[in-house]
KOLMAR-365831 format. One record per residue (C-alpha): residue number from 0; chain; x, z, y. Coordinates in steps of 0.02 Angstrom, whole numbers, plus 32768, in hexadecimal, padded with zeros to 4 digits. Layout:
TIKE   k c    X    Z    Y
TIKE NUM A    X    Z    Y
...
***
This chain:
TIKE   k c    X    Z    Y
TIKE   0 A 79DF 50D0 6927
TIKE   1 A 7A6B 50C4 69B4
TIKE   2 A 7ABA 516C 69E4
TIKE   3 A 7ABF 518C 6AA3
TIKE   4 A 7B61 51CE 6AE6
TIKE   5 A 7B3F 5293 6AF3
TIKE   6 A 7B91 5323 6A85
TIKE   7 A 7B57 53C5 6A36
TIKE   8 A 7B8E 5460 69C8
TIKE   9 A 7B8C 5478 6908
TIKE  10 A 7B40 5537 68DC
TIKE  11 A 7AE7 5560 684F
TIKE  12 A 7A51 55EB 687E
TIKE  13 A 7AA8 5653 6807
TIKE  14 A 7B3A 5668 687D
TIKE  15 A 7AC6 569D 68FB
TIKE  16 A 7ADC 5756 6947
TIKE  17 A 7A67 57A6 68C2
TIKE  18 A 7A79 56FA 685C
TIKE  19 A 79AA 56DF 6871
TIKE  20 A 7936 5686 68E6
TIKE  21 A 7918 570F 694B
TIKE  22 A 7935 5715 6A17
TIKE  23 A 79EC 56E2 6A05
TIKE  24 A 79B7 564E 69BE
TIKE  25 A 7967 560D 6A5F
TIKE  26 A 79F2 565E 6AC8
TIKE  27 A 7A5E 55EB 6A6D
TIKE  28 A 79FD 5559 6AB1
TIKE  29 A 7A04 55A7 6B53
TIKE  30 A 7AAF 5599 6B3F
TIKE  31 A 7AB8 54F7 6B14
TIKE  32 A 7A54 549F 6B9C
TIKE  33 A 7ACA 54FD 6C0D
TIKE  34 A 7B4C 54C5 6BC4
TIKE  35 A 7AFD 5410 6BE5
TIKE  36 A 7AF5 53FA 6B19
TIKE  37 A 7A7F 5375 6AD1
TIKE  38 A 7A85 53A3 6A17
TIKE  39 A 7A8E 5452 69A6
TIKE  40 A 7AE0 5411 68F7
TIKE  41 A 7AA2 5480 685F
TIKE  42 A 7AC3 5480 67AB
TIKE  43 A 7A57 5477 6727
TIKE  44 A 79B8 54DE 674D
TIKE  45 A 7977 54FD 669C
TIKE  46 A 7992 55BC 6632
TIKE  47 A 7A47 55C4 6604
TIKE  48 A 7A82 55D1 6561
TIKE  49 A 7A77 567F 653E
TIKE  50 A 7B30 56AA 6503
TIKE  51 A 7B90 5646 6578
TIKE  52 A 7B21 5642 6605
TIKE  53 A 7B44 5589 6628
TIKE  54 A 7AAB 551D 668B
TIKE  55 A 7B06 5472 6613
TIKE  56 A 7ACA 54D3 6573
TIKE  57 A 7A04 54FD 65A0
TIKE  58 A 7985 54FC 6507
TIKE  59 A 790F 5490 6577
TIKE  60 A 7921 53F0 65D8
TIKE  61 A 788B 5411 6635
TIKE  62 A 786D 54D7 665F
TIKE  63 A 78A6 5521 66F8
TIKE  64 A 7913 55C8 66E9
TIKE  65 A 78AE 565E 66ED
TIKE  66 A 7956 56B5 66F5
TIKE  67 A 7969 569A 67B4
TIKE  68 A 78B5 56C6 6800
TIKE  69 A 78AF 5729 6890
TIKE  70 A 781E 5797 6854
TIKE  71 A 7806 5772 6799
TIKE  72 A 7771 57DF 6799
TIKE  73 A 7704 5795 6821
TIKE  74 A 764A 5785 67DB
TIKE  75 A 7606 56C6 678C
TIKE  76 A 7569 569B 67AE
TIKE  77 A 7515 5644 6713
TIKE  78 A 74C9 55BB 677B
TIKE  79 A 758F 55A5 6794
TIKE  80 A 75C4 5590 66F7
TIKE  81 A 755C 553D 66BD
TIKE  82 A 757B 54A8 6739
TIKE  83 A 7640 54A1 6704
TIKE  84 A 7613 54AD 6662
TIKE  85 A 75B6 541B 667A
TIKE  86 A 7643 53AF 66E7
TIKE  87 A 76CA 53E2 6669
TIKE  88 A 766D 53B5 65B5
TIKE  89 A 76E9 5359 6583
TIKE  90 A 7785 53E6 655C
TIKE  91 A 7728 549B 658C
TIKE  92 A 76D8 5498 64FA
TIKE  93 A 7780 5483 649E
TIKE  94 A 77C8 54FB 6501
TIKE  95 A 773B 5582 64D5
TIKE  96 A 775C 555E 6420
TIKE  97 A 7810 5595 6449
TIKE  98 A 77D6 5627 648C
TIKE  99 A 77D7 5602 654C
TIKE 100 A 774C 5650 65C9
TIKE 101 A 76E0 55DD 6620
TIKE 102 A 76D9 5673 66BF
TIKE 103 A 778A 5661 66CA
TIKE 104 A 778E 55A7 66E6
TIKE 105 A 770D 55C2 6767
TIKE 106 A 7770 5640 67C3
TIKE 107 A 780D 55D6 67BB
TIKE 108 A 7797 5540 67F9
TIKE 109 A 7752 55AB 6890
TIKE 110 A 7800 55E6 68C3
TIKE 111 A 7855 5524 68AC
TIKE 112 A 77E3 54D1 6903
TIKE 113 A 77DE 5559 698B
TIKE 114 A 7888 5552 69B2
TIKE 115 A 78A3 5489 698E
TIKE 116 A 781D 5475 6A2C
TIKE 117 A 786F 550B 6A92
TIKE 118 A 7910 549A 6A75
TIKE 119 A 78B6 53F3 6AA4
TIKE 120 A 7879 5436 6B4B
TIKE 121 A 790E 5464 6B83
TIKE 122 A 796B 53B8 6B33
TIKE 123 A 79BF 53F6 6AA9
TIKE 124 A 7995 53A5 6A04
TIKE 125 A 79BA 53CC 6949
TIKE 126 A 7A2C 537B 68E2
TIKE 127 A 7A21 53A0 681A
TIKE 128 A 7A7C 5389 6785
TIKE 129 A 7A4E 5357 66E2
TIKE 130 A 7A9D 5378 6643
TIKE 131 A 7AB1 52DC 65C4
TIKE 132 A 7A8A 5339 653D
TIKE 133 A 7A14 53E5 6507
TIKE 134 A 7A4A 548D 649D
TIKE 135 A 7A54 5483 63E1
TIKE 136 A 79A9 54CB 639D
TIKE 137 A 794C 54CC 6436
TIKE 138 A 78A5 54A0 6478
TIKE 139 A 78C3 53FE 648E
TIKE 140 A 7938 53E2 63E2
TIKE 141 A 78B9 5441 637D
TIKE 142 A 7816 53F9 63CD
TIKE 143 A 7865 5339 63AC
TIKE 144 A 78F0 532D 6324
TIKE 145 A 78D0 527D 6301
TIKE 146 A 7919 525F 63A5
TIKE 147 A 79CD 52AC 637E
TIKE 148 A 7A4B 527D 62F4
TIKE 149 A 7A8A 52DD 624C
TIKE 150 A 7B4C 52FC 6236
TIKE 151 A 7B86 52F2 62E9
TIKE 152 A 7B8E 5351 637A
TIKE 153 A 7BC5 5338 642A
TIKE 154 A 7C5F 5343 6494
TIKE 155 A 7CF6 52E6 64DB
TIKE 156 A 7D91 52AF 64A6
TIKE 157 A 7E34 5304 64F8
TIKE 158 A 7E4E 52EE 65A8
TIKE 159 A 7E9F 533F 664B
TIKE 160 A 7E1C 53E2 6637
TIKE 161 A 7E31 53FF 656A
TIKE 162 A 7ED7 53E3 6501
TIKE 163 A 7E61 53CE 646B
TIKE 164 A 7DCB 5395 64C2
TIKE 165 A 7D22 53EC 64DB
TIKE 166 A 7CBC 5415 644C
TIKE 167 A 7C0F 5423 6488
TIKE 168 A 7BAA 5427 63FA
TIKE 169 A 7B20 53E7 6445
TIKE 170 A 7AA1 5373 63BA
TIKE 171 A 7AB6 52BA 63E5
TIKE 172 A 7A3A 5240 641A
TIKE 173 A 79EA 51CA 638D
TIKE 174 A 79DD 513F 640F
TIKE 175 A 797A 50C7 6396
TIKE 176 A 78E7 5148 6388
TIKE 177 A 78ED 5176 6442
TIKE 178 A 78E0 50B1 6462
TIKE 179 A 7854 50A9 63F0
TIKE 180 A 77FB 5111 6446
TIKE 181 A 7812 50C5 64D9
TIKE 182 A 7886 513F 652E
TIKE 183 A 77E0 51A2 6545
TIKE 184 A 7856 5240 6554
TIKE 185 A 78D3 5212 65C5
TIKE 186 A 7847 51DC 6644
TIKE 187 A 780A 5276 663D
TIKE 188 A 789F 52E5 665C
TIKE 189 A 78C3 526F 66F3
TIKE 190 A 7820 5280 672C
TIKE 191 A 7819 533B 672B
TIKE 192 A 78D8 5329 676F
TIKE 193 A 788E 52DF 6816
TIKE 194 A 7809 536F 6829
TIKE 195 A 7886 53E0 683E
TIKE 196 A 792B 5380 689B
TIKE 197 A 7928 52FC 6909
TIKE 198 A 79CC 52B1 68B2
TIKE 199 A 7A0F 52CC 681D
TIKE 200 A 7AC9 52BE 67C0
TIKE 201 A 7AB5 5278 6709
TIKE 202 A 7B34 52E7 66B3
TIKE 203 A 7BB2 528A 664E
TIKE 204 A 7B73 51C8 6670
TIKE 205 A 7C0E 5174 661B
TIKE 206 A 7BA2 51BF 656F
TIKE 207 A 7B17 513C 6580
TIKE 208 A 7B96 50BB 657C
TIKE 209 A 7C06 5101 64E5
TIKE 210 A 7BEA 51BF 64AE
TIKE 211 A 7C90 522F 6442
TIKE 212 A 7C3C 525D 6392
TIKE 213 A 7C78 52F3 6343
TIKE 214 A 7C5A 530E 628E
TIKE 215 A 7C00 53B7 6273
TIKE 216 A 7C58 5437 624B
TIKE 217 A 7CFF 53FF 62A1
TIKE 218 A 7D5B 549B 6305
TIKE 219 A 7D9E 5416 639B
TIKE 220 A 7D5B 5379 63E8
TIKE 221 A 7DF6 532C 63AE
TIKE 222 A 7DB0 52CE 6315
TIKE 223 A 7D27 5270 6373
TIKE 224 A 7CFF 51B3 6374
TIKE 225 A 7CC4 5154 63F1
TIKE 226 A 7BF2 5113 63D7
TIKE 227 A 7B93 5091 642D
TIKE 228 A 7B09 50E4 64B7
TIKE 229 A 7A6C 507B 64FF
TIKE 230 A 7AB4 5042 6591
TIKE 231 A 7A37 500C 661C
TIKE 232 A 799B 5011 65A1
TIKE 233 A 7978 50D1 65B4
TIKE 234 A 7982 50BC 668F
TIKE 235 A 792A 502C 6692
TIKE 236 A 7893 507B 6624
TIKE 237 A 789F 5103 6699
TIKE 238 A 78A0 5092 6750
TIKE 239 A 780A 5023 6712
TIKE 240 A 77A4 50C5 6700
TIKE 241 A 77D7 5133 677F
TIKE 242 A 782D 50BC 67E5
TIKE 243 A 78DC 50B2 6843
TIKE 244 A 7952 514C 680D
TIKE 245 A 7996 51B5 687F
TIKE 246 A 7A39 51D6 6816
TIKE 247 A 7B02 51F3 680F
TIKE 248 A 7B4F 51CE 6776
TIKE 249 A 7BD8 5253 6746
TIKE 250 A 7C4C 51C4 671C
TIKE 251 A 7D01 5243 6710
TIKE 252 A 7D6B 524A 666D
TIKE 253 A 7D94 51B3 65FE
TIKE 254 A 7D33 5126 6663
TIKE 255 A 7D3D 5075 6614
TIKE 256 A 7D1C 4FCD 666D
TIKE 257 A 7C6B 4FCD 6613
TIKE 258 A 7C32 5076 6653
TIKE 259 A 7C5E 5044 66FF
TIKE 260 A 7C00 4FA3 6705
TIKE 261 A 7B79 4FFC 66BB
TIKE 262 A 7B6C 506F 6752
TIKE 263 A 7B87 4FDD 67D4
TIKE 264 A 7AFA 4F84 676E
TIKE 265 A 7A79 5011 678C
TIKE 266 A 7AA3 502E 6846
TIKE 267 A 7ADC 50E3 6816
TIKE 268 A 7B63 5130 6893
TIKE 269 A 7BF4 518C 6826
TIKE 270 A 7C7B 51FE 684B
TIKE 271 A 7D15 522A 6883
TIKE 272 A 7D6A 52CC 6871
TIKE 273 A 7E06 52F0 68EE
TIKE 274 A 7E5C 535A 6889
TIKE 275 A 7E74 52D5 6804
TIKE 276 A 7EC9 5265 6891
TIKE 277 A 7F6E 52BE 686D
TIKE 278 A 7FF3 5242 6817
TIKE 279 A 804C 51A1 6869
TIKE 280 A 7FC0 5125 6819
TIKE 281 A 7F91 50BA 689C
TIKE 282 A 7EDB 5089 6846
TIKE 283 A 7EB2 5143 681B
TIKE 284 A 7DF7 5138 6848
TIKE 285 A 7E03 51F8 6887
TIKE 286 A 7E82 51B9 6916
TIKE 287 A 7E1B 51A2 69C4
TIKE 288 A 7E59 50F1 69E4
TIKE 289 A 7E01 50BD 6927
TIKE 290 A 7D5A 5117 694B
TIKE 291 A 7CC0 50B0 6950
TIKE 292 A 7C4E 50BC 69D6
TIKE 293 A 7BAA 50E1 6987
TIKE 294 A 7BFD 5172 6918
TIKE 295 A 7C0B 523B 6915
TIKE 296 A 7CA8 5294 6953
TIKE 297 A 7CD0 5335 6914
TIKE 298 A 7D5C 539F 694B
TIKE 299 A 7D41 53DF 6896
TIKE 300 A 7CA5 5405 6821
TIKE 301 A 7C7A 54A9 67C8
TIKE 302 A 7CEC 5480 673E
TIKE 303 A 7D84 547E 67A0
TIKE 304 A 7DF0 5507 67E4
TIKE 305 A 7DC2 5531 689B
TIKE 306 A 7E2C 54DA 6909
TIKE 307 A 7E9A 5562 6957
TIKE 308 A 7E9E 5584 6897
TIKE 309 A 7EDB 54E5 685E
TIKE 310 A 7F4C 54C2 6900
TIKE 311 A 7FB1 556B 68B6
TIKE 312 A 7FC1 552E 680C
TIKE 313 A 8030 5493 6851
TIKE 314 A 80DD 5488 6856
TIKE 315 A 8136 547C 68FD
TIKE 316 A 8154 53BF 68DE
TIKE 317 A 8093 5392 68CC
TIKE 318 A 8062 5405 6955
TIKE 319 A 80D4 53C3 69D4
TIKE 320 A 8080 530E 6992
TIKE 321 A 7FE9 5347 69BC
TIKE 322 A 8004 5360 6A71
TIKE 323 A 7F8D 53DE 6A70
TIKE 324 A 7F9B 5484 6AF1
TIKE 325 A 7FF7 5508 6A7B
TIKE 326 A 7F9E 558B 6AEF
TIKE 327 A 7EDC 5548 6AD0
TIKE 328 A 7EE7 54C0 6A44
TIKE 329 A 7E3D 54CF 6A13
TIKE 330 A 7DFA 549D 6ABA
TIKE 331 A 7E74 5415 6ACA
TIKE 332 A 7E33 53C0 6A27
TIKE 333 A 7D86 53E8 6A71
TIKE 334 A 7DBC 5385 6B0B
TIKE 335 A 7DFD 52EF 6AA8
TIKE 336 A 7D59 52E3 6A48
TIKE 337 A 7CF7 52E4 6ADE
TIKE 338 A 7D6B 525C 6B29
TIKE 339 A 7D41 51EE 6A82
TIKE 340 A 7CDA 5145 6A8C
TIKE 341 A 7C6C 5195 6A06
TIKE 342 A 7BB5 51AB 6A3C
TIKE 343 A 7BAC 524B 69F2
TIKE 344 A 7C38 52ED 6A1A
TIKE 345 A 7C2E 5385 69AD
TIKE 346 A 7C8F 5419 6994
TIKE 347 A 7C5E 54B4 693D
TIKE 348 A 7C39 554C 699C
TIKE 349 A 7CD9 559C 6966
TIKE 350 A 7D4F 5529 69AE
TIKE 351 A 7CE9 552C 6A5D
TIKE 352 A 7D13 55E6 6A45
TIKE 353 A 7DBE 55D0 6A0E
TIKE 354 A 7DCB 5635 696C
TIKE 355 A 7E37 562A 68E9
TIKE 356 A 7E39 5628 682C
TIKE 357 A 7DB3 56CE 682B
TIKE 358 A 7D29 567A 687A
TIKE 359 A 7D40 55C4 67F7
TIKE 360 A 7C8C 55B7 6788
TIKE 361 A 7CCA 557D 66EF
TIKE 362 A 7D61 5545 668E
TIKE 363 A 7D37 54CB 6607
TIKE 364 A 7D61 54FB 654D
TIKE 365 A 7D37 55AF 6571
TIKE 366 A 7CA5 5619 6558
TIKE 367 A 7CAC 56BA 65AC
TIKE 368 A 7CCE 56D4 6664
TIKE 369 A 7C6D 562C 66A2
TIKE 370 A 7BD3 5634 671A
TIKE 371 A 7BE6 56D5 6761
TIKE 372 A 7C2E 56C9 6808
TIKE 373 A 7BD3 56F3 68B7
TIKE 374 A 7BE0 56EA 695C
TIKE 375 A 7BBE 5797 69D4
TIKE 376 A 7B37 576B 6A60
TIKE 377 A 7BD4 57A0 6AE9
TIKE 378 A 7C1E 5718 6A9F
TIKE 379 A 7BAB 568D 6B02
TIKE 380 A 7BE5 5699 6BBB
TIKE 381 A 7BA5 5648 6C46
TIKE 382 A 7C69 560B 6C7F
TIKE 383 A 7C69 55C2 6BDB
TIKE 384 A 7BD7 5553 6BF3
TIKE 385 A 7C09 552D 6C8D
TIKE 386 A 7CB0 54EB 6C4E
TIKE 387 A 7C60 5493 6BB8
TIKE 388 A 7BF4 5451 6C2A
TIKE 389 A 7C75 5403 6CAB
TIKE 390 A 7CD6 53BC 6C1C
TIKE 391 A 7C2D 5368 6BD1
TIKE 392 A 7C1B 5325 6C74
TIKE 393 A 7CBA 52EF 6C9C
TIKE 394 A 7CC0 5295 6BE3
TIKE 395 A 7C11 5241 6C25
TIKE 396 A 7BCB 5287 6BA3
***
């Protein structure tokens, strides 16, 4: 899959006005094609883990949030359910026995697929994300643990986001089972992936090259080791049934020479983050004169701060480096990601609004306080699109 040149904006429908699928949800692609947008990023779309509210942490690979519907009581016709029931054999039934509700998944199909063709019409498309790996205990760990290791859990080592690393806690992969079975599961969740989104990130990519072990029971990630993953074996399962993959590998933290040849062997586009490109490292990927063409630019992702955010945490010395405008530095950034050779520009909603550190989604290592901001509907101007519009245009994007 080759990326055209065009950009887009990362929000999660939970940031949405009233953080559903309702009418703002469709004013929001309204806004978009105004604002002469080709792509609306979103994160995970399954439940959320229930205590932390994170879309990384959802008890099912496969269901659709029921928490965001627009109208979560609208009637089911049996003829209805019946007929999804019947596409989606292979993990409702699982997710029944956990204790989901088949009218739910209906609804959430309805509304998806309502808005994904309200989006299409007007040339907006949907770009996903998928998590790596699933929640400890849920549908899909307790419907198939052969498929997921004893004694280890999931995380990364320490890097730039987490003195001691991130402890996850997510069950691992038993990548000798899942092979034996012919990656049957991983063609699956692709192939319900690409009912909903149109493209789709892989979450943490550099994991099927190497993945960070944590013992069980550890209270850090900083006691890890590093274990082998299946390379190109579980993608190519994948492409010879459902056929060329419409994906971006999440290739940021510790990226080895392996993982990236891995990615250039599949075709998949990675990323580059801008606010990373601080530091006097000429081959810092995150720099604009080291990103690849067929890649994803981000101003910055959901886990960093918001630009106008981070831009204040500098010191004078790195923000005169920058050479950013002191009095709009968000929109600067957003201006050199737009100028980028990557195909693909995005920023996240909060830095085309210029917020600071209130409006960031989450901060990694923490629990509480993630997921919850919003944006008001006065918010969305028309002199905004406009000017995100001339910019996209003048960046020929």
């Amino acid at each position: 899959m080759l990326l055209e040149r065009a950009s887009g904006i990362l929000l999660h429908p939970t940031s949405l006005p009233n953080g559903v699928l309702d009418e703002h949800a469709f004013k929001f692609v309204d806004w978009l094609a105004a604002a002469g947008q080709a792509w609306w990023q979103v994160l995970p779309l399954g439940p959320p883990e229930g205590l932390t509210g994170s879309p990384y942490m959802s008890p099912s690979a496969f269901a659709g949030s029921p928490g965001i519907l627009a109208d979560p009581d609208a009637p089911v016709a049996e003829d209805e359910a019946d007929a999804f029931r019947l596409r989606n054999a292979y993990w409702l039934d699982e997710w029944l026995a956990y204790g989901g509700l088949v009218a739910d998944q209906v609804r959430f199909e309805r509304e998806w697929q309502a808005l994904r063709a309200y989006a299409l019409e007007r040339g907006v498309r949907l770009f996903g994300d998928m998590p790596i790996y699933v929640a400890h205990d849920g549908a899909d760990h307790r419907a198939h643990p052969h498929f997921f290791q004893q004694g280890a859990v999931a995380g990364v080592p320490p890097d730039l986001f987490a003195k001691t690393g991130q402890l996850w806690g997510n069950p691992l992969y038993d990548w000798t089972a899942m092979r034996a079975d012919g990656y049957r599961w991983w063609i699956e969740r692709f192939r319900r992936t690409f009912e909903l989104v149109d493209l789709t990130r892989v979450d943490h990519f550099r994991g099927f090259v190497s993945y960070w072990a944590v013992p069980e029971g550890e209270p850090t990630a900083e006691h890890g080791r590093w274990r082998r993953g299946p390379g190109a074996d579980v993608f190519r399962a994948v492409e010879r049934e459902l056929g060329g993959l419409a994906v971006v590998a999440e290739d940021l933290g510790v990226i080895t020479e392996p993982v990236v040849r891995l990615r250039r062997e599949l075709g998949f586009p990675g990323m580059a983050v801008l606010q990373f490109a601080l530091g006097r490292d000429p081959s810092n990927p995150h720099l604009p004169e080291n990103h690849e063409q067929q890649s994803v630019v981000y101003t910055g992702t959901h886990d960093n701060d918001t630009t106008r955010g981070w831009w204040e945490s500098l010191s004078e010395g790195d923000r005169a480096w920058t050479r950013l405008d002191p009095a709009d530095p968000a929109w600067s950034l957003l201006e050199v990601a737009w100028a980028s050779r990557a195909a693909l520009a995005v920023a996240p909603l909060q830095d085309v609004l210029g917020l600071g550190s209130e409006a960031r989604m989450n901060l990694p290592g923490t629990e509480e306080g993630n997921w919850q901001w919003r944006y008001t509907p006065d918010q969305l101007t028309d002199e905004l699109a406009q000017r995100l519009r001339a910019l996209t245009k003048a960046s020929n994007r």
